[in-house]
Each structure stands twice: as structure tokens, then as C-alpha cells.
N, C-alpha and C positions, 0 to 999 in steps of 0.2 A: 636344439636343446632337448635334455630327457623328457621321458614322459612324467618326470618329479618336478614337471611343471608346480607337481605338486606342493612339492620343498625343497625347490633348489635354490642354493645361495649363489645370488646374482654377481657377476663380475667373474667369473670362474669358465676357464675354456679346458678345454682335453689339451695333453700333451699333442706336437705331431703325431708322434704315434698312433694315437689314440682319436684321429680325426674323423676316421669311419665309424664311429662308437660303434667297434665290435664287440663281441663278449665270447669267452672262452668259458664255457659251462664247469670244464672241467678243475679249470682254476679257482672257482667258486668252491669254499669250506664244506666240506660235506654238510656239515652241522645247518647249515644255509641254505642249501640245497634241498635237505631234506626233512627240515623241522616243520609240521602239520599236524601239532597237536589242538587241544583247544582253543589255547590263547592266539594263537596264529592264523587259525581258521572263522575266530572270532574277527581278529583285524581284518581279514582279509575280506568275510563280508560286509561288514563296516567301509571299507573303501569302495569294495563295487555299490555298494546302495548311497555311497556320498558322488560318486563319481557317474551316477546312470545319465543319459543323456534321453531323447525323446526317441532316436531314432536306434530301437533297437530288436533284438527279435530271435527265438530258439530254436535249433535245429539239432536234434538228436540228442540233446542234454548241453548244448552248448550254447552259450551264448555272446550272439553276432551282434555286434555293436558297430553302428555305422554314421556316427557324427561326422558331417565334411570339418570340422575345427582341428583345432592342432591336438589336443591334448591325445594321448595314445589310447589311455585306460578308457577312451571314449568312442574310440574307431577301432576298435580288434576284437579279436574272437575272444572268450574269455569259456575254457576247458573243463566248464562245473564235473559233469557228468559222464560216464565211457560212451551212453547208449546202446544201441542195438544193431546200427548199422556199421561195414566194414569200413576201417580207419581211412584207409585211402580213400575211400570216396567220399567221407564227410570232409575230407582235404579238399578232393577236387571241388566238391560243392563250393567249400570255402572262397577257392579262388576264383573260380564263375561270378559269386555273390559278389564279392567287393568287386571285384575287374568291371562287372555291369555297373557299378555303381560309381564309377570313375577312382576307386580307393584302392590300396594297397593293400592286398592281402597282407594281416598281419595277426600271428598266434600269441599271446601272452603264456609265457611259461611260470608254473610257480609251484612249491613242490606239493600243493592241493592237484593242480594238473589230473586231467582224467583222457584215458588212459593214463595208466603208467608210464608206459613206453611212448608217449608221445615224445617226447623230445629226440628220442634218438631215432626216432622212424620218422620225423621232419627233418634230423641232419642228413639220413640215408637221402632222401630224396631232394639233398641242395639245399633246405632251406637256412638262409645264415641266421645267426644269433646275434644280439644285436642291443645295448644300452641293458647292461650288468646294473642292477639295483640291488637299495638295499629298503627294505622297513624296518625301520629303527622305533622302541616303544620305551616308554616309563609308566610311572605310579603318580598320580596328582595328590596334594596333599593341603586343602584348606587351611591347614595349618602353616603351610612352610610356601608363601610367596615367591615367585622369582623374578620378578619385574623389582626393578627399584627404584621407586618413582623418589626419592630425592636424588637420585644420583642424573635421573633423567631431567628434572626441574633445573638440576643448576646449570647442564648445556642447553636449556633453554629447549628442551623436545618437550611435545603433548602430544598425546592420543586422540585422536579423532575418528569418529564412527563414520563410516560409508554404505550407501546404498551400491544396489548392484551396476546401476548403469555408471554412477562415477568411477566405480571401483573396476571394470571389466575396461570403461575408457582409460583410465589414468593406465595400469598395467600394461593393457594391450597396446599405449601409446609408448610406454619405456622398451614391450619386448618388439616395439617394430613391427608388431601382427595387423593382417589386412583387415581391413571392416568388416568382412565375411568369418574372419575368425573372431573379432569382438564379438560382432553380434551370434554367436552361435554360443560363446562362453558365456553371454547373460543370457540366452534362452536357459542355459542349464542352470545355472544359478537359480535362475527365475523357479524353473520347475523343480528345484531343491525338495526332497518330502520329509528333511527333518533340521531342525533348529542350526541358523547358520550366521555366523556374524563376520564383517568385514572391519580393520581398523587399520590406518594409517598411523605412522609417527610422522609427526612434523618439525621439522625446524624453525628458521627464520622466516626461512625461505620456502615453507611451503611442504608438501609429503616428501620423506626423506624416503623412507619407506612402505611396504605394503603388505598385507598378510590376512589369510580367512581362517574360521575354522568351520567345521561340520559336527555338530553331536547328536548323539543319538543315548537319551535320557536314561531311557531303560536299558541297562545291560544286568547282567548274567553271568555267572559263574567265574569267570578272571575280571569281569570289566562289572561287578555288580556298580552301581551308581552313575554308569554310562561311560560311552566310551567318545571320543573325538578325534578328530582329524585335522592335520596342518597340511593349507595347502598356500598356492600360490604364494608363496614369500620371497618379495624384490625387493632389492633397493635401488635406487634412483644411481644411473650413473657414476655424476658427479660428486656423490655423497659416498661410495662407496669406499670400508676400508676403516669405519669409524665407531663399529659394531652395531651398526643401526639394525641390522639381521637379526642378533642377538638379544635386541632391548624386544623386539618386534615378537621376535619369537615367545620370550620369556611374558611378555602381556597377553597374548593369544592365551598362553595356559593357564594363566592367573584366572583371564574373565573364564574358560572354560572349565575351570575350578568350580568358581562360582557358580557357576550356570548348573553344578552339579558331576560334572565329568570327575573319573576314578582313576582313568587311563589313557593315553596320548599317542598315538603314536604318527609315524608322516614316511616319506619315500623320498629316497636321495639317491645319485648317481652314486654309484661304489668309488668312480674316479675323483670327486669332489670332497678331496682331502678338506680345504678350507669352511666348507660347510658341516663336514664329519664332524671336526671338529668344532664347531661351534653346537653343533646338535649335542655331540658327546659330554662335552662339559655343562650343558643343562640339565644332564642325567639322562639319553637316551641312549639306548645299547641296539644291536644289532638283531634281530630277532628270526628272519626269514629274506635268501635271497630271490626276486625274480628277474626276467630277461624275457625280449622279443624274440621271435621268428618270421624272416618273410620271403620269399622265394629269389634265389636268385643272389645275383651282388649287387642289391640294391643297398647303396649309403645312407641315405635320409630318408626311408619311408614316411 
């Protein structure tokens, strides 16, 4: 699964084709590619400070992030700044670093990236590309709700608040993840450093679905009134197919409404038409693409 652990709609596989979740940089929209203005550099810090883990650490203006858990945005190198030192060698250092640490060297591309030229001076040197994303954003608007809690009451769904251990156990038990990855996903949660809620929708039978968010109160200049994050959103199996994604999503932004939030945005594989799709008709557009790097023809980093 992507690193849109974050917001990816559950029940959705890649074509064959499309098995190695490679990415072809070049096939990505320039506009995508290359958009790093405010609001985008806004989002973007926004997601590394919702998504920081404990174990993590700077080298040359970069920063190593080295969670043993699944989520990506939590074990990769993350390309704030050029530095001072030559490129190739803060590579090599790269791959020393993670390799001693039993992890897979892995570069997050995004067109913030520092260097410039990093991307094309990692392809020179083999490294493949690898799960093509998107961050998709809107406008929140206390006036204009999107959750529809009568439409939800008459199939008999309710909203239910979760802590983090139920909420990292139930997930981690639908995606199959080892108890080293649960427990590494509620460390971070746990060490969250800004305002985060978790809720379920239920059925008859219990959570159909699942979903967090992240906010951060004070924002500034595109996100004045605070900006939030959509992550983890699954649904159960057996439920899926009955828009439980969509009710789940549309309540996240409601309460995150309330809570104060301006701005929304979340990460989705580019291949996850069925999820685009539900993202897009809630009113989220395409704002900035990124993509991994990791040495080699490695398939599943």
C-alpha cells in the first residue's frame, strides 16, 4: 500500500501493470511537478509536522527519518534544504544511514525538494521512482456542512470517537499490519504535538469504517484559521463499496470545521481512481505531486 496510508480508499489494488508501484516522473503534469508556491509549502509543512515520528534526525539540511513502521513519510529522507555538502555524498551517507539501520534507503521527492536537481542526479545514479502521489486540498466552510447525518441515521451509521490504542488496533488489524507496526503507529500518534481526533462510523455490526485527522489551529496567510489533515481512512472489508469512505471523510471535515480548521487537505495514490473520485466530489482538487526514490529495482520498499 502507498505511503497515503494517509488517505487511501481501502478496497482498491493497482492494475497489473501497475504492480511495482512505479512512477514515471515525467508523466506527472508539470503544474504537479512543479507547483511550490505558498499554499503548497504551507501543506507541505503541515504534513511533515503531523506525520514526525520519534526517531528522526538532520544531516546537511535534510531530514532522516527513521521509523521501523510502514508509513513512508515516516522512514525517508525528507529534502528540506541543499546544504553545503557535495550531493553524492550526502546520498552516500543516506544509504549507510538507513542500510545500518536495517531500513531501505528511501528519498521523498516533491517539487519543494532541495537540491534542484535532485531528482535527476538520483535517476543518473539508478535510483527508481516509485508510488506517484497526489495532495489534494479545499476551503472548509462552517457554513456549508458535508456530512449528512440524516442520510447517515436512516442506514442506521453513528459516529463514534476513538482513542489511539483502539484506533491503531482496529486499522492495524483490517490492514494486516504486524504488532511492531501497530505499536510503532500509536507511538506516533501518541507523540502527536498538535490537536488530533480519531472517529469511526458504525453500523449494526460494529465500525464500518475509520479515519483521523491532524490540526494545527493557527495558520497563516492561505490557511489563516488552521489548516488539517486526513489520514488513515479505511473501511472494513466486508463493508466496502457502500460509501462508508465518503460519509467518514465528509465527518472528519465537519468536526475539523468546527475545531476551527480553514483548509483540508490529505494524499492519495495518483492510481486510486475510486478514491480520486470520492476525494473530488467532496471538493478536493489536485494541488502538488510527490514520488519516492530508492536505490536499485527495489518493488516494495
Amino acid at each position: 500500500m502507498s505511503d497515503t496510508d494517509s488517505a487511501l480508499l481501502a478496497g482498491w489494488s493497482k492494475p497489473a501493470a501497475q504492480d511495482d508501484a512505479s512512477a514515471v516522473p515525467a508523466s506527472i503534469p508539470v503544474a504537479l511537478r512543479s507547483e511550490a508556491g505558498l499554499l503548497a509549502f504551507t501543506l507541505e509543512q503541515a504534513s511533515l509536522n503531523s506525520s514526525q515520528p520519534i526517531e528522526q534526525a538532520f544531516h546537511d539540511g535534510w531530514l532522516l527519518r527513521f521509523s521501523p513502521g510502514k508509513a513512508k513519510r515516516a522512514r525517508s529522507v525528507q529534502p528540506l534544504i541543499a546544504g553545503a555538502l557535495p550531493l553524492e555524498d550526502k546520498i552516500s551517507h543516506v544509504r549507510r544511514f538507513y542500510e545500518a539501520r536495517g531500513l531501505t534507503p528511501i528519498i521523498r521527492i516533491t517539487p519543494m525538494a532541495q537540491p534542484a536537481h535532485l531528482d535527476d542526479t538520483l535517476a543518473a545514479l539508478g535510483w527508481r521512482a516509485f508510488e506517484d502521489c497526489r495532495v489534494m486540498q479545499r476551503t472548509l466552510d462552517p457554513r456549508l456542512p458535508v456530512f449528512d447525518d440524516a442520510e447517515a441515521a436512516s442506514r442506521g451509521l453513528k459516529l463514534v470517537e476513538m482513542n489511539v490504542a483502539d484506533f491503531t488496533r482496529l486499522i492495524g488489524g483490517w490492514r494486516g499490519s504486524s504488532a511492531t507496526a501497530i505499536a510503532v503507529h500509536a507511538a506516533r500518534l501518541n507523540a502527536q504535538p498538535f490537536a488530533s481526533r480519531m472517529l469511526a462510523l458504525h453500523d449494526a455490526h460494529g465500525p464500518a469504517a475509520v479515519g483521523q485527522f491532524v490540526l494545527e489551529a493557527e495558520g497563516a496567510g492561505p490557511t489563516v484559521g488552521g489548516v488539517v489533515g486526513l489520514f488513515d481512512i479505511f473501511t472494513a472489508a466486508e463493508v466496502r463499496g457502500q460509501g462508508h469512505a465518503r460519509r467518514l471523510t465528509a465527518a472528519l471535515l465537519d468536526h475539523a470545521t468546527l475545531a476551527g480548521a480553514r483548509r483540508a487537505y490529505l494524499q492519495v495514490d495518483a492510481h486510486n481512481v475510486a478514491a480520486r473520485a470520492v476525494y473530488s466530489a467532496l471538493g478536493f482538487t489536485d494541488l502538488y505531486a510527490y514520488w519516492y526514490r530508492a536505490p536499485g529495482a527495489i518493488l516494495q520498499p
